[in-house]
C-alpha positions in Angstrom: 0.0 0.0 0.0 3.0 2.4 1.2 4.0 1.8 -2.7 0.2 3.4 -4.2 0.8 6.0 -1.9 4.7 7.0 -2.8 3.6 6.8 -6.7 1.1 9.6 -6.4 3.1 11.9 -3.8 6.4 12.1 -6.6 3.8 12.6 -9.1 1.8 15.7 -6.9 5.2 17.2 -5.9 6.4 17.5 -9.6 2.4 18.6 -10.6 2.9 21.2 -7.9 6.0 21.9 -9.0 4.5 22.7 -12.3 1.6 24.7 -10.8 4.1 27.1 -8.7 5.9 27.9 -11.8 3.3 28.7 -13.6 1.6 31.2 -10.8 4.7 32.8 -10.1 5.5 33.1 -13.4 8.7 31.7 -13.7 9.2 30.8 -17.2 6.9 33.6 -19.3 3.4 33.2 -20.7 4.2 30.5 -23.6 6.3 27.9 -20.8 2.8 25.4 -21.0 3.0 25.4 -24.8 6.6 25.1 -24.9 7.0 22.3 -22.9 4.3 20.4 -24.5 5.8 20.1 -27.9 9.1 19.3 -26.1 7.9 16.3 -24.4 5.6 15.7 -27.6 8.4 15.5 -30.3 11.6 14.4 -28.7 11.5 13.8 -24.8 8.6 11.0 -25.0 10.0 9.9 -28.3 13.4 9.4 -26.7 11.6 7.8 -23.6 9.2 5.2 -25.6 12.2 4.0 -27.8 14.8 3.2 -24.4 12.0 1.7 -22.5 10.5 -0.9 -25.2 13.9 -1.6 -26.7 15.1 -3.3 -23.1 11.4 -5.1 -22.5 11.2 -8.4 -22.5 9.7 -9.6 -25.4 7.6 -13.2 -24.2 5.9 -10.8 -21.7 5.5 -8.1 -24.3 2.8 -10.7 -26.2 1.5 -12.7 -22.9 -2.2 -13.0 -22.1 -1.4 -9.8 -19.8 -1.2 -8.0 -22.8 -5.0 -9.5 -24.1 -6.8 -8.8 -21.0 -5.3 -4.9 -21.2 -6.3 -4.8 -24.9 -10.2 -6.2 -24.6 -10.7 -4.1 -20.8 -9.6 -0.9 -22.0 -11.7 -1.9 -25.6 -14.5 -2.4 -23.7 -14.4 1.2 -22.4 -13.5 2.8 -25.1 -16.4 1.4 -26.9 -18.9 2.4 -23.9 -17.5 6.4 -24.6 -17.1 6.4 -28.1 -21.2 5.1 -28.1 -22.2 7.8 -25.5 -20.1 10.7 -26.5 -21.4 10.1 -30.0 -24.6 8.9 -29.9 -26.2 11.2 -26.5 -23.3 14.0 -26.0 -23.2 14.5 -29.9 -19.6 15.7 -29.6 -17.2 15.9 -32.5 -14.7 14.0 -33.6 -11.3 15.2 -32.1 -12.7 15.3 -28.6 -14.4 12.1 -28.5 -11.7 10.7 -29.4 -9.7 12.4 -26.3 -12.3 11.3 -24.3 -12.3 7.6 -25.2 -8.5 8.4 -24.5 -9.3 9.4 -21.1 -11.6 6.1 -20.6 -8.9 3.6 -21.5 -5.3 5.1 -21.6 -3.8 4.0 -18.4 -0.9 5.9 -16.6 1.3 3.4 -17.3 4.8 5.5 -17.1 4.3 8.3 -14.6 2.3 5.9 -12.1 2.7 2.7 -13.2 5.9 2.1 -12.9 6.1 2.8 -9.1 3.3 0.5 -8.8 4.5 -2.2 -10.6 8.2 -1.6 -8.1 6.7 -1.0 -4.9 3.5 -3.2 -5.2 3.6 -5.3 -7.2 7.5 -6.2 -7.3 8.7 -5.7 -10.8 8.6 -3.1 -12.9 8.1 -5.4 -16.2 4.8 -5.8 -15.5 3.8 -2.4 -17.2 5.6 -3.4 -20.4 2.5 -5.3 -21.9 0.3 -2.1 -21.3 2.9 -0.2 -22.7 3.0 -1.9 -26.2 -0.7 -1.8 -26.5 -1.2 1.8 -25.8 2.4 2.9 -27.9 1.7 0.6 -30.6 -2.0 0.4 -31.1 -3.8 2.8 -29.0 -1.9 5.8 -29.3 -0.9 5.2 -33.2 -5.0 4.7 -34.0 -6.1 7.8 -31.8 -3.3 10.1 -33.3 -4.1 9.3 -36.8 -7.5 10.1 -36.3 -6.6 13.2 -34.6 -4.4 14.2 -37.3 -6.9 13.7 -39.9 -9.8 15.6 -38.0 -8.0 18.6 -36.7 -6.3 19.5 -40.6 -6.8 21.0 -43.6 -8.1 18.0 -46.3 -5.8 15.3 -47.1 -5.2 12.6 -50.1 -5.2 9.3 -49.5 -1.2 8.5 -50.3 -1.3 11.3 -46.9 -3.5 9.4 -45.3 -2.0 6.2 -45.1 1.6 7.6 -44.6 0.3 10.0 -41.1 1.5 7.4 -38.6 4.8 7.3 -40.1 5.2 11.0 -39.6 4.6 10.4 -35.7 7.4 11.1 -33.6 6.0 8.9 -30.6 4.8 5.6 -33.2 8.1 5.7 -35.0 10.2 5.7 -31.7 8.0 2.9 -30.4 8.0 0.9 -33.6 12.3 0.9 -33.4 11.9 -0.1 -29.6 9.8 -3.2 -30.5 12.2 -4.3 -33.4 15.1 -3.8 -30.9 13.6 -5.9 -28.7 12.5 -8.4 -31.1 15.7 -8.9 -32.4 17.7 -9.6 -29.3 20.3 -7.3 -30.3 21.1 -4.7 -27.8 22.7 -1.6 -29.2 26.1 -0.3 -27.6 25.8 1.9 -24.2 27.2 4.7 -25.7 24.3 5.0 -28.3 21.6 4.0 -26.2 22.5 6.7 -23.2 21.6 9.8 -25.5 17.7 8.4 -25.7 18.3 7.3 -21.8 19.2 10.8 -20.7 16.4 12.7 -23.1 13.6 10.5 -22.1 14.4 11.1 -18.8 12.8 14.6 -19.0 9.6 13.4 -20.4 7.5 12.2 -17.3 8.8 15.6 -15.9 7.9 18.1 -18.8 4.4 16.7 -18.7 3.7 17.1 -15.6 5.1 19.9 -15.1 3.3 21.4 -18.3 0.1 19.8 -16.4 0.7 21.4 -13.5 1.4 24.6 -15.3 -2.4 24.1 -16.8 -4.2 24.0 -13.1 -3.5 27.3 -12.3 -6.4 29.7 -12.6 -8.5 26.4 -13.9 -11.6 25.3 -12.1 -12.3 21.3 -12.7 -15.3 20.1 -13.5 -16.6 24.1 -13.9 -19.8 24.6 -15.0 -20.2 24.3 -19.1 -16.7 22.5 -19.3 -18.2 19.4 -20.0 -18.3 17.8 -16.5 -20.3 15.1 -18.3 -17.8 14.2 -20.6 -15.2 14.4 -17.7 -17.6 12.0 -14.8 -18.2 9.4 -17.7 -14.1 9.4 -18.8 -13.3 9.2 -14.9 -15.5 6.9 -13.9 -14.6 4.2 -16.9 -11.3 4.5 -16.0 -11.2 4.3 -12.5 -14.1 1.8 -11.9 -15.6 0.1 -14.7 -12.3 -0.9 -16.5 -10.9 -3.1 -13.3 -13.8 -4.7 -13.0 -14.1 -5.3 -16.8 -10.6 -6.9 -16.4 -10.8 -8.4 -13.1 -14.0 -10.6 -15.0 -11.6 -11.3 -18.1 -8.4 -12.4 -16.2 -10.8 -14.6 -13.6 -13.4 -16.1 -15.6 -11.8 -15.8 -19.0 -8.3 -16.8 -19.0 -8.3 -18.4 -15.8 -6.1 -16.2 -13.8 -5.8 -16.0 -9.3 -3.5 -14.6 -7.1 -0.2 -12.8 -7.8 -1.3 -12.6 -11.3 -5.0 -11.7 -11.0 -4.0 -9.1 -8.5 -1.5 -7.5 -11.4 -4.0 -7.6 -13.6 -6.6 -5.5 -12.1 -4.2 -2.9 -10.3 -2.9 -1.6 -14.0 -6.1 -1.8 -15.0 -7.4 0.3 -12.2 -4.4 3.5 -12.8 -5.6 6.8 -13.4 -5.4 8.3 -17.1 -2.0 9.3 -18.3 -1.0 12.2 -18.2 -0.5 12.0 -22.0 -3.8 12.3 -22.7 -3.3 15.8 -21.7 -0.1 16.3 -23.8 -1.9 14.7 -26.6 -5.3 17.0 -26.4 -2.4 20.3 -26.0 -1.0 19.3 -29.0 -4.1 19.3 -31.2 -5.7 22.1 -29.6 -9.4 19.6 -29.3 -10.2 18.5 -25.6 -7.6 20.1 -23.5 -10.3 20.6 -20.6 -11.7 17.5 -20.7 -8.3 15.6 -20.8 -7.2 18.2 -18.0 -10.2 17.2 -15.9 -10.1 13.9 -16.5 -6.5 13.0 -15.4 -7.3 15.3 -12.2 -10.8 13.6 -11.4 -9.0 10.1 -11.8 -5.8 10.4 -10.0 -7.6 11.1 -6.9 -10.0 8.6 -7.0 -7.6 6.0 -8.0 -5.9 6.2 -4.7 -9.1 5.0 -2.8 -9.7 2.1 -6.1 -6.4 0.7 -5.7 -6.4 0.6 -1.9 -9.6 -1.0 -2.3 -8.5 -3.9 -4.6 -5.3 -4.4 -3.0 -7.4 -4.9 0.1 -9.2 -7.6 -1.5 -7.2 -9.4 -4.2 -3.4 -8.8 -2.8 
């Protein structure tokens, strides 16, 4: 428990970190922005490649990796339906939403948890490959077609190669695949960049609370209860029924299961919904709303399945 607890305190010092810059103004009136696209194009880039180039590539593809696919799909689904169907939002911020639902914190959160609780930090790596690989490459695209100018085809079907974050992660699965570790000296460069990402986001999140109001009136506190609660208490239980009834998991591994399926939204999300200029509120909100309440979920299930 000591572990869920020290995960969210690092993460709420640097937030606050983030917050005091920004209200003291520190770092001038276009710092937010700034840092944004930094972490965007080349911190988070640099951080994907290191991380999935050094996983382990029989856990990469275990059943883990199915039950975090079909839980978060399951979510997803349940916003895309609403949001569409009763909200009637468009395009670019349904799709943040249905980010919000299903994108688990993975990095920033996760991989404290998976030290501290549940003992190694490979656990996350599974949930990692979905969302760089599949989740974020599919919800990018569509942001990058929805938020521009209109495009051909032959553009079309070349956007996710023009993704700093899907081509980085793409190399890191190859490396990995391959066996073949690349020397120190080449490998430290991406080591040392990346190492800023988890802290430009959250800072540039921090930076984005002050003078905001969550879940204000006419924000879209709808949008932001639905994406909160799907994340924070209808996902675990979507995956507690896979992983139990489905695929036949219990203990150690049940228990694994659910907690990554029960971490707040990532704080990429937010970088994500900054950098197309759709949903920053929403995603804002949503990573707020979720972060606290996934401190009481995860004490909760680690009460009851650890």
């Amino acid at each position: 428990m000591t572990g869920v607890l020290t995960g969210f305190a690092i993460i709420a010092f640097v937030v606050l970190v983030g917050y005091l810059v920004s209200r003291f103004d520190v770092a001038g009136p276009n710092a937010q922005y700034v840092l944004n696209r930094l972490a965007f194009f080349v911190a988070t880039p640099a951080l994907l490649f290191h991380t999935l180039a050094d996983a382990n590539v029989h856990l990469l593809f275990s059943s883990l990796l199915l039950v975090a696919v079909l839980s978060a799909a399951a979510v997803v689904l349940v916003y895309l339906a609403v949001a569409t169907l009763i909200f009637k939002r468009p395009v670019a911020q349904t799709v943040i939403g249905a980010l919000a639902s299903g994108y688990v914190n993975a990095n920033n959160i996760g991989l404290p948890v998976a030290v501290y609780v549940l003992g190694a930090p490979s656990y996350v790596a599974p949930v990692l490959l979905f969302q760089l690989l599949i989740f974020a490459p599919v919800a990018l695209t569509v942001l990058d077609l929805t938020t521009g100018a209109r495009q051909s085809v032959r553009t079309i079907l070349l956007q996710p190669l023009r993704n700093p974050m899907i081509i980085a992660s793409a190399v890191g699965v190859v490396i990995a695949a391959t066996g073949w570790h690349p020397p120190d000296a080449v490998m430290e460069p991406f080591h040392l960049i990346g190492g800023a990402a988890v802290p430009l986001v959250l800072m540039a999140f921090g930076m984005s609370l002050h003078g905001a109001v969550p879940l204000k009136a006419g924000s879209g506190r709808r949008d932001v209860i639905l994406a909160s609660a799907l994340k924070v208490a209808v996902m675990p239980i979507i995956a507690w029924l896979l992983a139990r009834f489905v695929f036949g998991f219990s203990g150690h591994d049940l228990f694994v299961i659910v907690i990554l399926a029960a971490l707040p939204t990532a704080q990429n999300v937010f970088n994500f919904a900054s950098r197309y200029e759709r949903g920053i509120v929403l995603a804002r909100d949503a990573v707020l709303v979720s972060s606290v309440a996934a401190i009481p979920a995860m004490v909760i299930i680690a009460a009851l399945l650890a």
